[in-house]
C-alpha positions in Angstrom: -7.0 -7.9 -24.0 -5.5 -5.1 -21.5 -3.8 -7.7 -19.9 -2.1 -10.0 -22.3 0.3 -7.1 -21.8 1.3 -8.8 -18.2 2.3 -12.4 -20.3 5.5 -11.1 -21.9 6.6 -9.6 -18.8 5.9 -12.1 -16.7 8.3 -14.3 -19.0 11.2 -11.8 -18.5 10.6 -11.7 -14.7 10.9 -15.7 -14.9 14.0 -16.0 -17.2 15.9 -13.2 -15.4 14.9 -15.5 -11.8 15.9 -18.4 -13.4 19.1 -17.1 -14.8 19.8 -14.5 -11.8 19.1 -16.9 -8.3 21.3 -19.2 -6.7 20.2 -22.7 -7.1 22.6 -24.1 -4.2 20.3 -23.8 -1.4 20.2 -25.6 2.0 17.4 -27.6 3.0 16.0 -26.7 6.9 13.1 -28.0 8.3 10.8 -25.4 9.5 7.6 -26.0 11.6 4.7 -23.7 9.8 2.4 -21.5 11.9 -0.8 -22.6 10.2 -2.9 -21.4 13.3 -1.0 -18.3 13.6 -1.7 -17.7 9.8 -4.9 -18.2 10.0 -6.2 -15.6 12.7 -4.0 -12.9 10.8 -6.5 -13.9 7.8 -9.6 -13.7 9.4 -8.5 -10.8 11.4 -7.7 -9.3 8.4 -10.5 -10.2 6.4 -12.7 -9.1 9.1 -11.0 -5.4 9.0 -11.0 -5.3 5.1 -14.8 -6.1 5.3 -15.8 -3.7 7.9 -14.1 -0.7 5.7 -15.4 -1.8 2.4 -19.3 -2.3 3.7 -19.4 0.7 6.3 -20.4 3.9 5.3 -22.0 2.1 1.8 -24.2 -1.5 2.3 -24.4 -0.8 6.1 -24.1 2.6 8.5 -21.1 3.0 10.1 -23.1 2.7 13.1 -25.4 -0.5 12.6 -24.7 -3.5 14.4 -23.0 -5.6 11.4 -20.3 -2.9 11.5 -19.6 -3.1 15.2 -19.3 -7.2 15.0 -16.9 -6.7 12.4 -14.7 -4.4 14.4 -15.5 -6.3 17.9 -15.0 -9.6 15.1 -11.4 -8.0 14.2 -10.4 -6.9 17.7 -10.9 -10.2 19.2 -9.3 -11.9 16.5 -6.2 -9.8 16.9 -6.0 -10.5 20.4 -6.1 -14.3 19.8 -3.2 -13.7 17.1 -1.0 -11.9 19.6 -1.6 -15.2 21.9 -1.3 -17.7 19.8 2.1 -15.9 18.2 3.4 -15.8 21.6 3.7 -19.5 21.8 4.4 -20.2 18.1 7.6 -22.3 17.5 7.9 -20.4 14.7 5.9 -17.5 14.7 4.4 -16.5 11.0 4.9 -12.8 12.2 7.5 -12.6 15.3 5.9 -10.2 17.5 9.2 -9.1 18.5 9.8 -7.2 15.6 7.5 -4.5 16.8 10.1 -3.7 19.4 12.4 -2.5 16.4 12.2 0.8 15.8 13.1 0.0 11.9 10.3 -2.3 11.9 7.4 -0.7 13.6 8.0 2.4 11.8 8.5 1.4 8.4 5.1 -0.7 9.3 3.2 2.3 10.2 4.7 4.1 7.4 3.8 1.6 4.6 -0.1 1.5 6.0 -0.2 5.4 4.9 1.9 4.8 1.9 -0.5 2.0 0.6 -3.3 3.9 2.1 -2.5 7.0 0.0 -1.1 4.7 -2.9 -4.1 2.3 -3.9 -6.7 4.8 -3.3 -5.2 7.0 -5.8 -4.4 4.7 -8.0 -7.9 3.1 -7.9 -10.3 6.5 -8.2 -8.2 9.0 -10.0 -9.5 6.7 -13.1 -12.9 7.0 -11.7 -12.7 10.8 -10.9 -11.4 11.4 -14.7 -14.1 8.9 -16.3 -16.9 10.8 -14.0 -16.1 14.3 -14.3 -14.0 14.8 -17.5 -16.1 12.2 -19.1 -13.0 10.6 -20.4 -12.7 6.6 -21.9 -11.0 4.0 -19.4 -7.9 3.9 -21.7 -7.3 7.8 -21.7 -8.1 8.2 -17.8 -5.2 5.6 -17.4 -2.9 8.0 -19.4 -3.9 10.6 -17.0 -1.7 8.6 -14.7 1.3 9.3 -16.2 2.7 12.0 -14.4 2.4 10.1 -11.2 3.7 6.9 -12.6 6.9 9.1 -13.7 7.4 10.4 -10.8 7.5 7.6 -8.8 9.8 6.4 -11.1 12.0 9.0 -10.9 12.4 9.5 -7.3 12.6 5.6 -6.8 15.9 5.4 -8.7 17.4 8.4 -8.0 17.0 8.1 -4.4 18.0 4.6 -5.3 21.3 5.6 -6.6 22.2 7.9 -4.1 21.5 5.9 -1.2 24.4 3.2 -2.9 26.6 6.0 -3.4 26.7 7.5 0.4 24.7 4.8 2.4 22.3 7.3 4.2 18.9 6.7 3.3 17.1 9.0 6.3 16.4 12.0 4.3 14.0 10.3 1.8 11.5 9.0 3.5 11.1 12.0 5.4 11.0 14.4 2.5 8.6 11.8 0.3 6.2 11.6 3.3 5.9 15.4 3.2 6.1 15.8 -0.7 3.1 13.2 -0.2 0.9 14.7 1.8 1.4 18.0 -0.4 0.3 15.8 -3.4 -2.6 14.6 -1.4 -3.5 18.2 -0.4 -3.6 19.2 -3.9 -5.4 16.3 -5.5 -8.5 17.4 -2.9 -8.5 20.8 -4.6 -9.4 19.3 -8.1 -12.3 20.0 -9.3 -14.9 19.9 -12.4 -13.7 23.5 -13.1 -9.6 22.5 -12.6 -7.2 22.6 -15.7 -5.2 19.6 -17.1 -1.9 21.3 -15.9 -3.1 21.4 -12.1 -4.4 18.1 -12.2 -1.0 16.7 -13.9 1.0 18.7 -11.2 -0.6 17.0 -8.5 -0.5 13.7 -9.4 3.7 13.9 -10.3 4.0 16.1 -6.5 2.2 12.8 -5.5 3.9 10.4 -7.3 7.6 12.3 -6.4 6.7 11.5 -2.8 5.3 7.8 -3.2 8.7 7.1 -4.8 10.4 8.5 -2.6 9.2 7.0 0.6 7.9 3.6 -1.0 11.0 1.8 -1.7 13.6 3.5 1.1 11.2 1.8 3.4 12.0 -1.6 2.2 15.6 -0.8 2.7 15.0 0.3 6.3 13.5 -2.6 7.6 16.1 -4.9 5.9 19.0 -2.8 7.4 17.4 -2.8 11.3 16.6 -6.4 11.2 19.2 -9.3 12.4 20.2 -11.0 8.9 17.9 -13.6 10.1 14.6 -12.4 10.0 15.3 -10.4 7.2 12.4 -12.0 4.9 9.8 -12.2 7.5 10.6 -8.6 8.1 10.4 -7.8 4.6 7.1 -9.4 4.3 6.1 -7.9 7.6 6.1 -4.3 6.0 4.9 -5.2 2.7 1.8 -6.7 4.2 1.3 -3.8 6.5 1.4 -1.7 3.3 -1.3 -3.8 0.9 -3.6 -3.6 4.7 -3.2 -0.2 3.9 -4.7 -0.5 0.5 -7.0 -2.8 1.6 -8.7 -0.4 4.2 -8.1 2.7 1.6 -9.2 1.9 -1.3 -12.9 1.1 0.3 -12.8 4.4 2.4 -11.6 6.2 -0.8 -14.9 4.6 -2.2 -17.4 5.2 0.4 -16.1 9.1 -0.1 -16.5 8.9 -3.8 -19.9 7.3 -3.6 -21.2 10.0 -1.6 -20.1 12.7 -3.3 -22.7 13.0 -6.1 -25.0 13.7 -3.4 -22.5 15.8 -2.1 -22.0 17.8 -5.1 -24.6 17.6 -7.3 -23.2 18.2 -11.1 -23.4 21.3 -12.5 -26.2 21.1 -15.7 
């Protein structure tokens, strides 16, 4: 039932589309990189698997994990190849000589890194230790949730008003990592207000660096490759998650043994 509550939203995202985008569009033929799309899957897929089953269903050192990364490595190297003689590349590798680009690429990986592995195991942290319901460890969220929110359209607002957008990413990055610091300090013993704290320092800096990077990319690019850019850094961001979230678990799996609970 939790997610009947994505049906009337999803009808407002279609009717403001439908009422809000162009409908005179010119028709260009394109010739799709369906080779170049596929080794980024299975390079990816190959990455994504060796995080999520190292460290838990197989040893970071047993051979299935080292095929996956010698997998992933050789798969990345045929990308680059076969991108180099793509028509139409699926991700022009001469992007990565943009400074906007490669940054906001790296970037985005920590962001989404940091982001989705939050977002996935502070539930499980407050349903573990607290011994909370699902429902209420998703209200424990909030203060992160708002201040994402609140850093996303303030810094929003005032990068319309002046046009400079270089201070927020670099501020959110370090209000981040503060957030991160202090989440690693909570504990079975650690009051409500600490934990709230944490999670809105941490959610201050995710809104502050999430969405200025987006505007980055789309500002260093030629007008041209502005959506393959754009998609560029948003995929580099859910890899991020994708190699988090399973790290994030392999931790949180461990730490039982780690730290036994207190009778």
């Amino acid at each position: 039932w939790i997610f009947y509550i994505n049906i009337p939203l999803g009808a407002i995202a279609l009717f403001v589309v439908a009422a809000q985008v162009p409908g005179t569009l010119s028709r260009v033929h394109h010739a799709i990189d369906y080779l170049g799309t596929i080794m980024l899957s299975l390079a990816a897929t190959a990455l994504i698997l060796l995080t999520s089953l190292g460290g838990t269903t197989y040893a970071w050192s047993s051979a299935p994990i080292w095929i996956l990364g010698a997998t992933g490595a050789a798969l990345i190297a045929v990308f680059v190849v076969v991108e180099r003689r793509a028509k139409e590349p699926v991700l022009p590798l001469h992007l990565f000589r943009l400074r906007a680009f490669s940054t906001t690429s790296v970037a985005g990986f920590i962001v989404g890194f940091a982001m989705f592995g939050a977002l996935t195991y502070l539930p499980a942290f407050f349903q573990v230790v607290r011994g909370i319901s699902p429902t209420v460890s998703g209200i424990y969220l909030l203060p992160m949730m708002a201040g994402m929110l609140l850093t996303s359209i303030v810094s929003g607002m005032a990068i319309s008003k002046t046009g400079k957008y270089r201070f927020y990413p670099i501020a959110g990055a370090a209000l981040m990592a503060v957030g991160l610091y202090l989440l690693s300090l909570m504990g079975i013993a650690s009051p409500a207000w600490q934990e709230a704290l944490s999670m809105l320092v941490l959610g201050l800096g995710l809104g502050g660096i999430m969405q200025v990077l987006v505007i980055i990319v789309q500002n260093g690019v030629p007008h041209s490759e502005i959506g393959v850019a754009t998609a560029g850094a948003t995929f580099f961001r859910s890899i991020g998650g994708s190699v988090g979230t399973p790290l994030f678990r392999a931790d949180f799996s461990h730490g039982p043994a780690r730290h036994p609970a207190v009778p």
